[in-house]
Structure formats: structure tokens, C-alpha cells
C-alpha positions as CSV (number, residue, x, y, z in Angstrom):
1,X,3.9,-44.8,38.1
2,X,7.2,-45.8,39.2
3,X,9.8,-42.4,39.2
4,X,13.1,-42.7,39.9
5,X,14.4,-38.6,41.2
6,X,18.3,-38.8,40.8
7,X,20.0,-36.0,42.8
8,X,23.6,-35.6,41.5
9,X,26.4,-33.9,44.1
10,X,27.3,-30.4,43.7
11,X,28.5,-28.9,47.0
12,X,26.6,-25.8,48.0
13,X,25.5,-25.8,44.3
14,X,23.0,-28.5,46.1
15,X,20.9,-25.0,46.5
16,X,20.0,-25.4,43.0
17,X,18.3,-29.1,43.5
18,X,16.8,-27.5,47.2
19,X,15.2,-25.0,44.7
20,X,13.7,-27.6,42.3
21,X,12.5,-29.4,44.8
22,X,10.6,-27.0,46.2
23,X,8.8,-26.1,43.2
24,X,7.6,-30.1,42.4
25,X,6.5,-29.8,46.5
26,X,4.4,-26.7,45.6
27,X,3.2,-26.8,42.4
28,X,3.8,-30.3,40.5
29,X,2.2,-32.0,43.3
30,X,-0.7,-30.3,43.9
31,X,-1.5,-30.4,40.1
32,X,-0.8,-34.0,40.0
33,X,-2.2,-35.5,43.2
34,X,-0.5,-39.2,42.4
35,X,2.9,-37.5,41.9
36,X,5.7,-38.8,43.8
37,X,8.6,-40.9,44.1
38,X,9.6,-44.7,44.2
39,X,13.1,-44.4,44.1
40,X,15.4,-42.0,45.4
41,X,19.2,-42.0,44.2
42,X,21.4,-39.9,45.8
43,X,25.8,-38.7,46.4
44,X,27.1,-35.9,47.8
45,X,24.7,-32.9,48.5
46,X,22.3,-34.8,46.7
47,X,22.5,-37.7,49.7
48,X,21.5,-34.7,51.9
49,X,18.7,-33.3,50.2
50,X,17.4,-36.8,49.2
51,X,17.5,-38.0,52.8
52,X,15.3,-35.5,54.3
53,X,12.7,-35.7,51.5
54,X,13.0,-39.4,52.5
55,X,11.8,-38.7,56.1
56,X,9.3,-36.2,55.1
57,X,11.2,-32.8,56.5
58,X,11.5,-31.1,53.8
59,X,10.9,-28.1,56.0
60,X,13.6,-28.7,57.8
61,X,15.7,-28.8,54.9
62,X,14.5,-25.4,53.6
63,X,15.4,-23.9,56.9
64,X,18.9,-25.4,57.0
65,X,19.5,-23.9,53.2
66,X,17.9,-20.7,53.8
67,X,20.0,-20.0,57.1
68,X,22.2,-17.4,57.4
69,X,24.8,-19.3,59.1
70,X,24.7,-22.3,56.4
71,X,28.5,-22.8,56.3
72,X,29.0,-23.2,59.8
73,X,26.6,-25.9,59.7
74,X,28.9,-27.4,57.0
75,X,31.8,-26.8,57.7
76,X,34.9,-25.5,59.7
77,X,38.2,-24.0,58.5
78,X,39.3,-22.2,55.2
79,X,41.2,-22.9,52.2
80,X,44.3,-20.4,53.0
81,X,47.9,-21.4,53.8
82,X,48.8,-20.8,56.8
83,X,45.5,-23.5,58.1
84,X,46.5,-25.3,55.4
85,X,50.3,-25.9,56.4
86,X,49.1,-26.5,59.7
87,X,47.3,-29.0,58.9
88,X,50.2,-30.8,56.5
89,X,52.6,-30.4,59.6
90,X,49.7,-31.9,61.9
91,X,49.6,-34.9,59.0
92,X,45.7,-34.5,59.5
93,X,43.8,-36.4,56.6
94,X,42.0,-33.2,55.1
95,X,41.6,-29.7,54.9
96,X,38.3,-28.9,56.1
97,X,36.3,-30.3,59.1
98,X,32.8,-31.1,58.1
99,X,32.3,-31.7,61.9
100,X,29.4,-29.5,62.1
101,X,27.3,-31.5,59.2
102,X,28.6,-34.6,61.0
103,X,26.2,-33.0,64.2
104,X,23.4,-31.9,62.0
105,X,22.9,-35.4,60.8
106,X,22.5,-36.8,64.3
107,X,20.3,-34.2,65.3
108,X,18.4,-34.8,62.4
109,X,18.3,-38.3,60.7
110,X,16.8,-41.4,62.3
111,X,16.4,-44.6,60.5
112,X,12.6,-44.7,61.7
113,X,12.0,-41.4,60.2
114,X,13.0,-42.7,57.0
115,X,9.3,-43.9,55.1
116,X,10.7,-47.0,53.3
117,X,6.8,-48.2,52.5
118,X,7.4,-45.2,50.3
119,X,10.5,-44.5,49.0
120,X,13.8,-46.9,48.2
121,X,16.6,-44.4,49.2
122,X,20.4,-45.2,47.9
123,X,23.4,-43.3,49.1
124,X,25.8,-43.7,47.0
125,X,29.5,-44.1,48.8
126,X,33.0,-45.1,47.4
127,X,35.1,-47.3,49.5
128,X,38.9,-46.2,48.9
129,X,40.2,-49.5,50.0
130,X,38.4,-51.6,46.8
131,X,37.6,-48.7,44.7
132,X,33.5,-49.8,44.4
133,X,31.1,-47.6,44.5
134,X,28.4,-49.0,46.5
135,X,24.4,-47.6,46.4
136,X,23.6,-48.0,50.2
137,X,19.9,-48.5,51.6
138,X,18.7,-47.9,55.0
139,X,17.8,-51.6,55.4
140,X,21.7,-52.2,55.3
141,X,22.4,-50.4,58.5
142,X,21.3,-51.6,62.0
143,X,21.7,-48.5,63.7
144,X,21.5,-44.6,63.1
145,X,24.8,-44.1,63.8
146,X,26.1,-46.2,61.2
147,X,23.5,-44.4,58.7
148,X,24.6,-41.1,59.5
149,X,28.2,-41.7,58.7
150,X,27.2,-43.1,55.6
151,X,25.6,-39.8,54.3
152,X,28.7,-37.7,55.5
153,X,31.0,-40.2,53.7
154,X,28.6,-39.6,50.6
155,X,29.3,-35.6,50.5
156,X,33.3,-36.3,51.9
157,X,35.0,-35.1,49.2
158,X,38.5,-36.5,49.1
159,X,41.1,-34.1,50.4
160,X,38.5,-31.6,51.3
161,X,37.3,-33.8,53.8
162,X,38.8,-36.6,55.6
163,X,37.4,-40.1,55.0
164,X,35.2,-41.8,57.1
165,X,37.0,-44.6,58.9
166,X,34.4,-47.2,59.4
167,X,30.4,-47.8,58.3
168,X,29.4,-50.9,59.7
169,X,26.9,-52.6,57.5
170,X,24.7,-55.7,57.7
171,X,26.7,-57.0,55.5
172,X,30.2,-56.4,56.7
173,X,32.3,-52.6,57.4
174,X,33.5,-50.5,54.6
175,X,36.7,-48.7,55.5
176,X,37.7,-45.2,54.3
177,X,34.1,-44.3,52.6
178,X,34.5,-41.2,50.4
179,X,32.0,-39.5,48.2
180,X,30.5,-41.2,45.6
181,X,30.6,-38.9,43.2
182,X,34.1,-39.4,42.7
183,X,32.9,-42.8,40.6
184,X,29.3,-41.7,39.7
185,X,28.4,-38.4,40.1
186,X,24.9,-38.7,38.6
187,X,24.2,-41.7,40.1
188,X,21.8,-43.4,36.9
189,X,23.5,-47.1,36.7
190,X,21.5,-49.0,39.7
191,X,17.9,-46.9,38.9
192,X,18.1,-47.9,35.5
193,X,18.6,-51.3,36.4
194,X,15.2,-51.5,37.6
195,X,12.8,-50.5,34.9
196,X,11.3,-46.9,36.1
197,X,8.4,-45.6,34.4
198,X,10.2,-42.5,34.1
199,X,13.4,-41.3,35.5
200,X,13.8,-37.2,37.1
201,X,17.6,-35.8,37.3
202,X,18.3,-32.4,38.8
203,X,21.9,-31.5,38.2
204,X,23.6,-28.9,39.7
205,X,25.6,-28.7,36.3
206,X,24.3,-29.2,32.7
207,X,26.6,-30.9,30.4
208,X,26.2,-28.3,27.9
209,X,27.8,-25.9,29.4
210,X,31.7,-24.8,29.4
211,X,33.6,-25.1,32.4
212,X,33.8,-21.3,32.9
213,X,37.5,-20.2,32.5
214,X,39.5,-19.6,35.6
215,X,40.8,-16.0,34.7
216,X,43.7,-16.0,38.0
217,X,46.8,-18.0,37.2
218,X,47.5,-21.2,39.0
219,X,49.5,-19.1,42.3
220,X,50.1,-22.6,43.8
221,X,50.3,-26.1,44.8
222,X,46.8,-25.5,46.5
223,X,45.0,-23.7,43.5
224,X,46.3,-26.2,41.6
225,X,44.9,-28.9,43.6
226,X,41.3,-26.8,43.9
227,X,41.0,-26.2,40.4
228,X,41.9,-30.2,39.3
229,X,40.1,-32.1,41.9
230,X,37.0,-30.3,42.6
231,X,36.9,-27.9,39.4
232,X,37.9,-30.5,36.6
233,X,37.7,-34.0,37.7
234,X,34.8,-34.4,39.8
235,X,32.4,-32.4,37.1
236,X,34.1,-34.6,34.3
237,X,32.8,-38.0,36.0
238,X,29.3,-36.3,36.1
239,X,29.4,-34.7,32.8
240,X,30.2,-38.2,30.6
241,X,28.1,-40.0,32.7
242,X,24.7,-37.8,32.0
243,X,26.3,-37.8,28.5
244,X,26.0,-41.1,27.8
245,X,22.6,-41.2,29.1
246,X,21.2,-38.6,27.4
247,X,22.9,-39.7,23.7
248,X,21.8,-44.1,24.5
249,X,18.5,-42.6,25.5
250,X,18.0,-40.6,22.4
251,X,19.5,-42.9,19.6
252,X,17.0,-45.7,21.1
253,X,14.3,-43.3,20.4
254,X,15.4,-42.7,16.7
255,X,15.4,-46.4,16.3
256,X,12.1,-46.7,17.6
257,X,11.0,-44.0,14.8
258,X,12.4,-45.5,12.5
259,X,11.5,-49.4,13.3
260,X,9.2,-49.6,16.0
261,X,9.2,-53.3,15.5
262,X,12.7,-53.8,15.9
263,X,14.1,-55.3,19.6
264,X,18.1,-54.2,20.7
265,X,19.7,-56.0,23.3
266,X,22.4,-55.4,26.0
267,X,24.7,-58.3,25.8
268,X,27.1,-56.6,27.9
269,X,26.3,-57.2,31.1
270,X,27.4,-59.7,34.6
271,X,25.2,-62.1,33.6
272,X,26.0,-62.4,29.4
273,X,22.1,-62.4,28.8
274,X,20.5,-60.7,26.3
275,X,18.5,-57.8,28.2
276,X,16.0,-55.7,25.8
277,X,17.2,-52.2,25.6
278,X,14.6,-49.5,26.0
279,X,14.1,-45.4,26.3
280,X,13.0,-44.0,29.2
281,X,11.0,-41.2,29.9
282,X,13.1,-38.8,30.9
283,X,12.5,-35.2,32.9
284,X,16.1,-32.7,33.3
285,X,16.6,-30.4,35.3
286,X,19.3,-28.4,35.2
287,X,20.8,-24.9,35.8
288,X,20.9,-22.8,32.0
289,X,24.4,-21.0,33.7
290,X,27.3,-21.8,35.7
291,X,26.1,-21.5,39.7
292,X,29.8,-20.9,40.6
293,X,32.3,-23.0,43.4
294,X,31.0,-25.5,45.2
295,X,32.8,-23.8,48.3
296,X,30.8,-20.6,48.2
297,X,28.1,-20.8,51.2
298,X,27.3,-17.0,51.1
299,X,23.7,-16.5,51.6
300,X,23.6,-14.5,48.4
301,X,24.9,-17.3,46.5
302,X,23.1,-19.8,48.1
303,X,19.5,-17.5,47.3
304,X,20.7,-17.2,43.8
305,X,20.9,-20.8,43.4
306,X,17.5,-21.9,44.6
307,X,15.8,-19.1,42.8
308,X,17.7,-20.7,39.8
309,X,16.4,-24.5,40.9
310,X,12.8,-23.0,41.1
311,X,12.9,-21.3,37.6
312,X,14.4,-24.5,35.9
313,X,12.2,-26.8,37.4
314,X,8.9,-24.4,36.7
315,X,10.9,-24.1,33.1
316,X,10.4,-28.0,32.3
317,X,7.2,-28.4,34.0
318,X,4.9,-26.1,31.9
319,X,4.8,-28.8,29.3
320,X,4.5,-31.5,31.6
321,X,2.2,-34.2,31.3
322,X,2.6,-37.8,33.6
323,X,-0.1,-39.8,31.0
324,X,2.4,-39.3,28.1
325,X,4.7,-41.9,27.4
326,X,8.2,-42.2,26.5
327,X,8.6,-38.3,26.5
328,X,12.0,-36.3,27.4
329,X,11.3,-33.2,29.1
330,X,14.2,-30.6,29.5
331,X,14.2,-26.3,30.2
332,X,17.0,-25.9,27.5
């Protein structure tokens, strides 16, 4: 079978997808000794998570989540004013350092780690000098240095974290490479171009649920800013996107109830063909509550959200079965 796993970003809500991850690794596959993945497509934390499945150290990852000192291998510095104004007086391009991940990727990710007989891995970047968003494989880069700053562009979020300057490519250097998810932040587009049997998204957010209130008033220019970019905006692009999935996906299924003869077409597409539209099987996993900031490395937090990625995942997996076709499997 040919399964596409979609990791969308989430921050240290990423937790949540470590969480589901680790129950398909100790139950699903056991069960289902065939069960793996073709295709993994991946921004943000999910470029994290997704590369170190890729290479087969999962274990390392589990380490790096469960660690005490999580945030310092993040991150340095702290949303308060007086850092902050230093750093607008220094005209420095971001308010946090994510130095530290920077170092963890070097001392981690090798391109000849990476099992490409196995999987077809896409980071998904955003140039901010064209605006693209771009699904980058390892075969694109030459060197690991090159691949490691393409995964830290992939969880930069803009203003958080400064851009990275320059990826060079096989095919030329992107400039100013920002996370993708501020263009697709459940990166479905370029897996469902290529026909998988069946498609696995674990979200850090369901669409179903509210944005939970913010209860303190907007104190100032830098709440302000917090609540917009990462709060509102980001979640927003993730939120129509699995939206449109989810309602394209299910319509196509009443149509096929209703006239399982009858063919739809895409005619809106580069190449003005008619391409036959179809459903695909579909598995969802997704938190049933709001895992909190993005920002929040506390251990607590962070435990919380794994224990939540294991539930959801063993949630939609009781019914689970990878003979059936066409079927759309979701915890809610």
C-alpha cells in the first residue's frame, strides 16, 4: 500500500504528533506487519519529527521530547520587554534564537541516514523573496549542511525566529527560507498529487475546535503581535486547508453513493487537463482539546501532550483495518 503520513507544524504542540507516533511504532505495527510509510510530508515541528522517523531514530526523538531541558534544545531567549527592546535597538531579525535546534540538527541529521529506498521525505519551506512554498527532498541537497538548514527554515517561524539566509539547492539557493506553514500548514497539496492508497494526518489542532478565548487584554504591541501571528493566523492557514480536504473528500464520497458510475474531473489545474477526481482513504488524528501555546516547553506540558497523541491515535486505531477501502477513520 502506498500511505502518505502528513505531519502538520504546531510548535511544542509537535508533542502531540511525537505521541501518535509512538503508538503506530508500538502497536499498529506490530499488528500490521506490512504497515509503514511511502511518503512522508512535513513543516514546522512536523519537519522534525518526520526527519528522524526518516532516518530510523525514532529513539532519539523520544529522548529529545521527553527531556527535561527540551527548551534549551530549542531555543534561547524569552518573550519579555526588556530582551525584546534589545533586540529592536540591536535591529536583530527575530526575537528568539533557535541556535540550540540549529546544533541538534548537525549533531543529529545526516543525508546518509536518511532511508530514501523507503521513504520520499518533503520539507516543506517558504521562500520570503518569491512567496512559494516549495516541498524539499533530500535528493535536492548535496550536502548536510544545506539539509540541516532547510529543516530549521521549516520550523522558523517569522518574527519568532530569524530567517535562514541561504539553502543551496541542486537546483539553485533560496534566500530568506521561513516556515512553511505560513503557506500550508497541513501540507496535503503535493501528497495528493500523487495518488496514495491512503493518506494519515496527525494535527496538532483539530478544525473543530474554537480557538480558545484569550481571557487577558491585549497589554501591548508584543501581545498583540503573539496573539495575531502565531495565535490567529498561522492556525487559520492550517485550519481551511484540512477544511477543504476533509469537506472535497466527503462530498466525492456522497457522489459515489449516490452514482457510483459517475466520473468528476479537475479542470483546474497547470496543465488544463481533465484529471479524474477521487476520495481517498483517509486516517485523522487529532487532539479532542486545545494543547495550549506553541511556546510552552514545560515538561508538564510537553507529557500532557504525548499522553494526548497516544490516546488519539489508540482512539482511531481500534476500528482500523488496512484491507478496507476508501474508508475515513477519525477519534471524534
Amino acid at each position: 500500500m502506498k500511505r502518505a503520513l502528513v505531519l502538520s507544524g504546531g510548535g511544542a504542540n509537535g508533542a502531540f504528533q511525537y505521541g501518535a507516533l509512538k503508538y503506530i511504532e508500538e502497536k499498529v505495527k506490530p499488528r500490521f506487519p506490512n504497515f509503514d510509510y511511502k511518503i512522508i510530508s512535513c513543516v514546522s515541528v512536523g519537519s522534525l519529527n518526520g526527519v528522524m522517523l526518516s532516518m530510523g531514530k525514532f529513539d532519539v526523538l523520544g529522548e529529545l521530547w521527553q527531556s527535561p531541558q527540551l527548551q534549551s534544545h530549542i531555543f534561547d531567549g524569552t518573550l519579555s520587554w526588556f530582551p525584546i527592546l534589545r533586540k529592536l535597538l540591536s535591529l536583530d531579525k527575530a526575537f528568539l534564537d533557535n541556535g540550540p535546534l540549529f546544533n541538534l540538527l548537525k549533531q543529529n541529521v545526516r543525508l546518509a541516514d536518511i532511508k530514501n529506498d523507503q521513504y520520499d521525505l518533503r520539507i516543506g519551506v517558504v521562500s520570503l523573496r518569491d512567496g512559494k512554498f516549495r516541498a524539499l527532498r533530500p535528493i535536492d541537497f548535496v550536502e548536510d549542511l544545506a539539509f540541516q538548514k532547510a529543516i530549521l527554515a521549516s520550523t522558523s517561524i517569522p518574527v519568532l525566529w530569524k530567517p535562514v539566509g541561504k539553502i543551496e539547492t541542486r537546483y539553485g539557493i533560496l534566500e530568506d527560507v521561513v516556515d512553511g506553514s505560513i503557506r500550508d500548514t497541513s501540507p496535503l497539496g503535493n501528497v495528493i498529487a500523487d495518488n496514495p492508497d491512503e493518506v494519515i494526518i496527525i494535527n496538532c489542532r483539530s478544525p473543530y475546535l474554537p480557538l480558545p478565548e484569550d481571557k487577558a487584554p491585549s497589554r501591548n504591541l508584543l501581545s498583540i503581535a503573539k496573539r495575531a501571528l502565531v495565535d490567529i493566523a498561522i492556525d487559520e492557514i492550517f485550519l481551511t486547508d484540512l477544511r477543504e480536504f476533509l469537506t472535497i473528500n466527503d462530498l466525492l464520497r456522497q457522489v459515489e453513493d449516490a452514482a457510483p458510475d459517475l466520473l468528476l474531473y479537475n479542470y483546474q489545474n497547470p496543465k488544463k487537463e481533465p484529471i479524474p477526481l477521487r476520495r481517498f482513504r483517509t486516517v485523522l488524528i487529532e487532539p479532542q482539546e486545545d494543547l495550549g501555546s506553541i511556546l510552552d516547553f514545560t515538561p508538564e506540558r510537553i507529557q500532557y501532550c504525548i499522553e494526548q497523541g497516544y490516546a488519539a491515535a489508540e482512539n482511531v486505531f481500534e476500528s482500523y483495518q488496512d484491507d478496507k477501502v476508501n474508508r475515513f477513520y477519525c477519534g471524534r
